[in-house]
C-alpha positions as CSV (number, residue, x, y, z in Angstrom):
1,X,47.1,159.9,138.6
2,X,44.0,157.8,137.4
3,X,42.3,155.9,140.2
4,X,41.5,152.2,139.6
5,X,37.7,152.4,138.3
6,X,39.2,154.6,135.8
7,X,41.7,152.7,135.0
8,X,39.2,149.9,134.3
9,X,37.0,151.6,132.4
10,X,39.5,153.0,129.7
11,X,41.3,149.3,129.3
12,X,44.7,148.2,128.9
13,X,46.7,151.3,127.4
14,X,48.1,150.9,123.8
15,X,51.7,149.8,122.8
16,X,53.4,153.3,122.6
17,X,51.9,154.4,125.8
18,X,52.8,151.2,127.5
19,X,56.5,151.3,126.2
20,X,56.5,155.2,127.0
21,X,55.6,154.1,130.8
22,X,58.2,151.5,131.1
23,X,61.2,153.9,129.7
24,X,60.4,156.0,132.4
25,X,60.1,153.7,135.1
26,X,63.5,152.4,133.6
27,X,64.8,155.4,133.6
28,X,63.9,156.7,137.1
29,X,65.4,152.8,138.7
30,X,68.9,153.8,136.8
31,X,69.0,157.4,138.1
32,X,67.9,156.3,142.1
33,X,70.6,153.5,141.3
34,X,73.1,155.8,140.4
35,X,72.2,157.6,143.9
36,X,71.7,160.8,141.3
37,X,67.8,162.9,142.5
38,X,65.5,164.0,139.4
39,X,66.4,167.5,140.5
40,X,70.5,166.3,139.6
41,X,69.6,165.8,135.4
């Protein structure tokens, strides 16, 4: 993981990166929802 400097330098990320990160945020809210662990898929 980046820390926030670097973050800062490098900018905002780009659309497909962006839309990458929130399909797996997404994806990891459905699984805890569905009480399922990462180590289940």
């Amino acid at each position: 993981m980046i820390d926030f400097d670097t973050y800062i330098k490098m900018g905002e990320p780009g659309g497909k990166e962006r839309a990458e990160a929130w399909k797996t945020a997404i994806d990891i809210v459905a699984t805890s929802q569905k009480g399922l662990s990462m180590t289940d898929m």
